[in-house]
N, C-alpha and C positions, 0 to 999 in steps of 0.2 A: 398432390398427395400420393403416396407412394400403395399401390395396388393391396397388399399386403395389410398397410396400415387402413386401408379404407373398406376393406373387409369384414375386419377386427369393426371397426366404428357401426357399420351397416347391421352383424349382427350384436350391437351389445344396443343399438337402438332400437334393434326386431323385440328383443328381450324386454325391454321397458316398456315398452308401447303394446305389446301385443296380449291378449288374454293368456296364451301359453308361459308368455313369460312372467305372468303374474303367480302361476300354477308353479316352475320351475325355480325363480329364487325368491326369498325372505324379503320381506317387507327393508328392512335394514342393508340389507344386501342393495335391494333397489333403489335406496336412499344414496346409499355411497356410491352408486354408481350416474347419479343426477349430471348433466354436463355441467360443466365449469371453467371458467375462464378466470386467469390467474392473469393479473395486468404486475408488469415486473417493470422499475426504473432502475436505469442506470446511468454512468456517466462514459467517457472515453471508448468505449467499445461498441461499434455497430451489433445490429443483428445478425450479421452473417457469421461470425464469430462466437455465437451461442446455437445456429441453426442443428449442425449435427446434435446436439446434448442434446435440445427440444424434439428433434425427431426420432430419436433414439428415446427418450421418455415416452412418448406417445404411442409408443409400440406397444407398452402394457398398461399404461393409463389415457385410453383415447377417447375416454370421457373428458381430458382435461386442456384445456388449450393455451397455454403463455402465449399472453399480447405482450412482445416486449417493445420497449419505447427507452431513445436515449435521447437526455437532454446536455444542454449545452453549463458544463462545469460552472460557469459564472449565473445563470438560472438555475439552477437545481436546486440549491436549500429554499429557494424563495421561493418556487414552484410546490417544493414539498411542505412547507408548513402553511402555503395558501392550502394546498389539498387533504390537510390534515384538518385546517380550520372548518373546511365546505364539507366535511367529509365524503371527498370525494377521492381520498390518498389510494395509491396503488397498494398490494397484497406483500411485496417484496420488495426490495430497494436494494440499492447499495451505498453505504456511507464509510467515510476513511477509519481508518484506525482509531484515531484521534477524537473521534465524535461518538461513539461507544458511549460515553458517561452521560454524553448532551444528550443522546436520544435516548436513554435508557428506561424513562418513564413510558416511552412510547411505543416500546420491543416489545415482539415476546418471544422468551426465550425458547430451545427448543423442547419440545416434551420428551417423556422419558419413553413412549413410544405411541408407533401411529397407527391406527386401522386406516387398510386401504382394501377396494375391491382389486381383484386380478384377473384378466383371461386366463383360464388353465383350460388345456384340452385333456378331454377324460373320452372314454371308451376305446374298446379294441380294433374290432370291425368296422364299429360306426363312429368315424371320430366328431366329437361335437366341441365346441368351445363353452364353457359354461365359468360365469364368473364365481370367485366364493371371496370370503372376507380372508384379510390374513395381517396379523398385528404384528409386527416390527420393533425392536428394540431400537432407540437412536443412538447416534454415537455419544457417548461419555464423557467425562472431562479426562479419565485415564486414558481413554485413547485420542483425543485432543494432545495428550500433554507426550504421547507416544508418538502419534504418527505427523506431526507437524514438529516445523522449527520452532525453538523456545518460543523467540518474541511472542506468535502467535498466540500461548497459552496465557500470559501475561496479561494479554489485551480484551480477547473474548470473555474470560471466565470471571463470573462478578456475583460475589455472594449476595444475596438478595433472602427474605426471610428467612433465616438462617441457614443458607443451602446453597451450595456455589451450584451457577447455572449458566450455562451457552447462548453467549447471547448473539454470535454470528459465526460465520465460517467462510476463510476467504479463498478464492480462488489463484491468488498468485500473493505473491511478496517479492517486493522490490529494492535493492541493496545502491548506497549511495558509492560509485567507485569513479577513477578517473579516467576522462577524456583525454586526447593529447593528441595534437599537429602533429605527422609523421616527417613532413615538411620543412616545420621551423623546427624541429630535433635537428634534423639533418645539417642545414643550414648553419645550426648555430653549435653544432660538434657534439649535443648533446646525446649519447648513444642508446641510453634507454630511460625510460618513465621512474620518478624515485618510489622505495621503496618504505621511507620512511620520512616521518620532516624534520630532516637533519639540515645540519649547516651543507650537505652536497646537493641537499635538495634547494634550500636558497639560492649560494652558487651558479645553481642552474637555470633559478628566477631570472637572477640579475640577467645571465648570456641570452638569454629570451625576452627580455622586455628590451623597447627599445624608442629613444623618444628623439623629437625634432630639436632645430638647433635654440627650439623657444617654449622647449622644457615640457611639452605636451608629448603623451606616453600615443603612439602610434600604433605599437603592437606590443600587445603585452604578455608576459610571460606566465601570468597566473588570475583565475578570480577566484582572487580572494582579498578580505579585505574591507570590503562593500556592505552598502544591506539591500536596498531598492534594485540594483541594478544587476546582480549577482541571483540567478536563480536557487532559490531554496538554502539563500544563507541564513536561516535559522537552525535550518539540518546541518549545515558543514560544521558552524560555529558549536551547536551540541554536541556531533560529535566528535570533535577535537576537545570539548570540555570533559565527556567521556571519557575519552583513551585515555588523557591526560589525569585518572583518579576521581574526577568531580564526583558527587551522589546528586543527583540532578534532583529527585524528587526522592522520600523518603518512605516507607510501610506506613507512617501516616500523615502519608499525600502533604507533605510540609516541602515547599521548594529551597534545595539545598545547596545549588550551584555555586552561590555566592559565599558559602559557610566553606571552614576548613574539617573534613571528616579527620575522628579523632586522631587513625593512622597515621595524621601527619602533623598531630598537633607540634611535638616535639620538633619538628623539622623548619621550621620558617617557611611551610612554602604552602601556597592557595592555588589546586588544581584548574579551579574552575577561572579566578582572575587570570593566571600564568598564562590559559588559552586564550583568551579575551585579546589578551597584548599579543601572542601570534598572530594571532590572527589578524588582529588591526594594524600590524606594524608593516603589512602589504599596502597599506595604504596610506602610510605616511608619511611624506614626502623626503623627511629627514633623515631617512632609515636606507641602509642600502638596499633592502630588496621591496622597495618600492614601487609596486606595477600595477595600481588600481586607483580607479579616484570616480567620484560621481558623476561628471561630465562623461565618461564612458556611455558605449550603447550599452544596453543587457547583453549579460555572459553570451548565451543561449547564439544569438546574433552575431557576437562576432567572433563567435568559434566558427558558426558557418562561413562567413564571410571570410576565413582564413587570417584573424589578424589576433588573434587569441591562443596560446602553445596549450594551455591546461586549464581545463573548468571538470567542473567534479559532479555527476548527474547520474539518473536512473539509467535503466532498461527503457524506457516509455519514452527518453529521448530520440530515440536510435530512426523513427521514419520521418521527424522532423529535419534532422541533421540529414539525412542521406535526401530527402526531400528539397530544402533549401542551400545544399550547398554537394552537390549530385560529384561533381569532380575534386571535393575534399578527397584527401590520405589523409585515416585517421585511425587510429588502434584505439582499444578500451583497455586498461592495467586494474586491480585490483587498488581499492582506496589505501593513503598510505599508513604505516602504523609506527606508533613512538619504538623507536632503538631499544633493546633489550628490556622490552614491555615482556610482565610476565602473558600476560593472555594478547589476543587479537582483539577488537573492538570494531564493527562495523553498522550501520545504521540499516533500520529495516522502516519501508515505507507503501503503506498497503492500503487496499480497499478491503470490506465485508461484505458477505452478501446477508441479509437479514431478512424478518417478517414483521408488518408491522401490528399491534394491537387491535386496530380497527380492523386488518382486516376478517371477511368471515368464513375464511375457507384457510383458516393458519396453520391446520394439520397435512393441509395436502400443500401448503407454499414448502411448510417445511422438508417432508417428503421431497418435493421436487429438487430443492435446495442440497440439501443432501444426497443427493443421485447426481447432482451436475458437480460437487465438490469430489467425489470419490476419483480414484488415480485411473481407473480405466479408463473414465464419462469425461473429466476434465482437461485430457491430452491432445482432444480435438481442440479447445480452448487456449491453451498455452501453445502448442504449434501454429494456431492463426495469430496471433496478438502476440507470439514473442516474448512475453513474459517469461520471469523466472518462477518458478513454482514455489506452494507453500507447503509440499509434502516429503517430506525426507525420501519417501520409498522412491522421487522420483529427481532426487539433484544429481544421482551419475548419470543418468541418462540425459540429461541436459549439460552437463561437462563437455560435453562429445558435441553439441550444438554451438559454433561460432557465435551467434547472435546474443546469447545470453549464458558462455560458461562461467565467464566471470562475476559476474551480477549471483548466478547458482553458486560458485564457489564461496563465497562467503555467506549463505544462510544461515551456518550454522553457529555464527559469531557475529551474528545480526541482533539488536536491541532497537527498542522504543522506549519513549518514556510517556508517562500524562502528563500533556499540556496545558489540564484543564476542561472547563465545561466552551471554552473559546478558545480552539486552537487558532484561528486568525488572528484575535485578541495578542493572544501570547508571541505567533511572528510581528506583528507592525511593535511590540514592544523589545522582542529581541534587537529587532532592526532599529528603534530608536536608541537603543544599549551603544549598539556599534556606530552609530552616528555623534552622540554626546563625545562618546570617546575620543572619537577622530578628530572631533571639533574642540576638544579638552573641555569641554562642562563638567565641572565639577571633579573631583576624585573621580580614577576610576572604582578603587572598593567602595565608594559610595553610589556613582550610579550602576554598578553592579547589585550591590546592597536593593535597591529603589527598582530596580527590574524585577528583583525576585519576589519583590513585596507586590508589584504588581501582579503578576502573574498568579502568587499567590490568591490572592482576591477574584480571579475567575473559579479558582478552584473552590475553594467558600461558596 
């Protein structure tokens, strides 16, 4: 413990404990100064990665102590609603984007402000530290809707007794853009990443994919295509139904992917099928830009392994791929967009940091919450972890950072949509969408039709 900080602690414990400090603050005063221990989960990030924030917090509340603890992504919900049941659930958590509506009985939102105790130092000659109360406005939804990227607004804020309210606040957001062999470009004359998914973007499939003399694809020019094997092709396959006009979900939460929005009734043509068939037609063998099939390893794999030219993934990939494949050349390009689209369209893919109901100290989770999201407290965070930010004030300054300009460059034409009360629900259905397809079950407008009716029924 840092000298400084353990002084501060020594005397705000003289104060509580001692007769004098009985005499010197308010009974209330003494209460909010009570120790406290704030137990925070999370998933993907160690603690060294939150240490600066947490000791930078305790600087002025060293009454309070965050035990943080990360669990392993595949145990986490199970973990968390055993500890919800036992009531024995941590103060703080963090859950995806996506799960907002599923936990939402179980939030709470933030308040509209918080009393906390403070060290202030007071007198002239004789300097003393003496705690006082001091009440805080939180942040808003007008400056939610200000100082963060849209997505973000869309997602957090949920009217609830008639009064829209906060029901998290995240510390990074992450944009879906493309990977690419710097290698097999070379090789195969291709000079740079496409810009769009045009016919010179196929083109480029084809001279990149390449198969043996017994029709088996060796290295492939693209993942896409797939559903199992292909990481987070529920994301791609959305946002290509995106860009391409779809209304994925509607103002009231009716899934519309499958419907033709009226813009286009006049025109013959279904946004969200037209993507479908892109996207699967990577995968079908009778199609010229054929480069994907099930028997493949996962994307992810054999992008490291050098035998993959293009997969299309987060920020959060970037220590796995330099991890598992240390002697790859590989560039990151911004994801690609439809030819003479009037807007850009890019996907946003994020955690929350939240409070939960049970717990009994949700004024000061919040408090803390709120001090580790602000642009000053949260840049030790985003410079250990690599992430791209979810604060407008702070995407130039990560422009200028290799690791994530790209992934920053497009926050500001970054979307989500609701998946429902089961966003897993809704991928193993997406991914059965692109399976049927592949396999020709049935119409595609019908089991497109039949996907959205499912998914729909999570959301009910």
């Amino acid at each position: 413990m840092k000298p400084k900080l353990f002084a501060l602690l020594l005397i705000f414990t003289f104060i509580l404990t001692s007769g004098f400090g009985c005499k010197t603050v308010s009974r209330e005063v003494e209460k909010k100064m009570q120790p406290i221990t704030l137990e925070y989960w999370r998933v993907w990030d160690g603690p060294d990665a939150f240490q600066e924030i947490i000791d930078k917090y305790k600087q002025t509340r060293p009454y309070i102590t965050i035990n943080y603890r990360k669990l392993r992504y595949s145990e986490y919900e199970k973990e968390l609603l055993e500890a919800l049941a036992e009531d024995r659930a941590p103060d703080m958590i963090s859950i995806h984007n996506t799960w907002i509506k599923k936990y939402q009985s179980k939030l709470e939102p933030i308040p509209e402000t918080i009393t906390m105790a403070y060290p202030v130092e007071r007198g002239t000659l004789k300097k003393e530290i003496i705690p006082e109360l001091r009440t805080t406005k939180s942040i808003t939804t007008k400056e939610v809707k200000n100082n963060y990227v849209d997505a973000v607004y869309t997602d957090i804020i949920i009217e609830e007794d008639n009064q829209e309210k906060i029901f998290g606040l995240p510390l990074s957001v992450d944009t879906l853009a493309l990977y690419y062999n710097k290698d097999l470009f070379n090789n195969a004359g291709v000079i740079n990443p496409p810009v769009y998914w045009n016919e010179e973007f196929q083109q480029n499939v084809k001279k990149l994919t390449k198969q043996n003399k017994k029709g088996q694809i060796i290295q492939s020019g693209v993942a896409l295509g797939g559903s199992l094997n292909i990481e987070r092709s529920s994301d791609i396959l959305s946002i290509l139904m995106m860009q391409n006009g779809a209304t994925m979900i509607n103002d009231n939460e009716q899934v519309m992917f499958h419907a033709v929005p009226p813009i286009y009734k006049s025109q013959d043509f279904n946004p969200g099928l037209e993507a479908l068939l892109f996207y699967t037609d990577f995968a079908n063998p009778a199609k010229e830009v054929y480069a994907w099939n099930s028997s493949l390893e996962n994307s992810l794999d054999m992008f490291t392994e050098g035998k993959l030219a293009m997969m299309f993934g987060y920020a959060y990939y970037l220590p796995t791929i330099k991890a598992k494949g240390p002697k790859l050349k590989f560039s990151i390009a911004p994801l690609p967009q439809i030819e003479n689209s009037q807007q850009q369209i890019n996907f946003a893919n994020y955690w929350v940091e939240t409070v939960l109901k049970k717990s009994k100290n949700t004024d000061s989770a919040w408090d803390f919450l709120q001090f580790a999201t602000r642009a000053e407290n949260v840049k030790s965070y985003l410079d250990n972890t690599k992430k791209p930010t979810a604060l407008r004030s702070l995407i130039e300054e990560q422009l200028e950072d290799e690791d994530v300009d790209v992934f920053a460059g497009q926050l500001l034409t970054a979307k989500s949509w609701y998946k429902g009360k089961d966003s897993n629900a809704m991928e193993n259905i997406m991914a059965e969408l692109i399976d049927n397809v592949i396999n020709n079950t049935e119409t595609i407008a019908k089991n497109i039709s039949l996907a959205a009716s499912k998914i729909q029924q999570t959301i009910k």
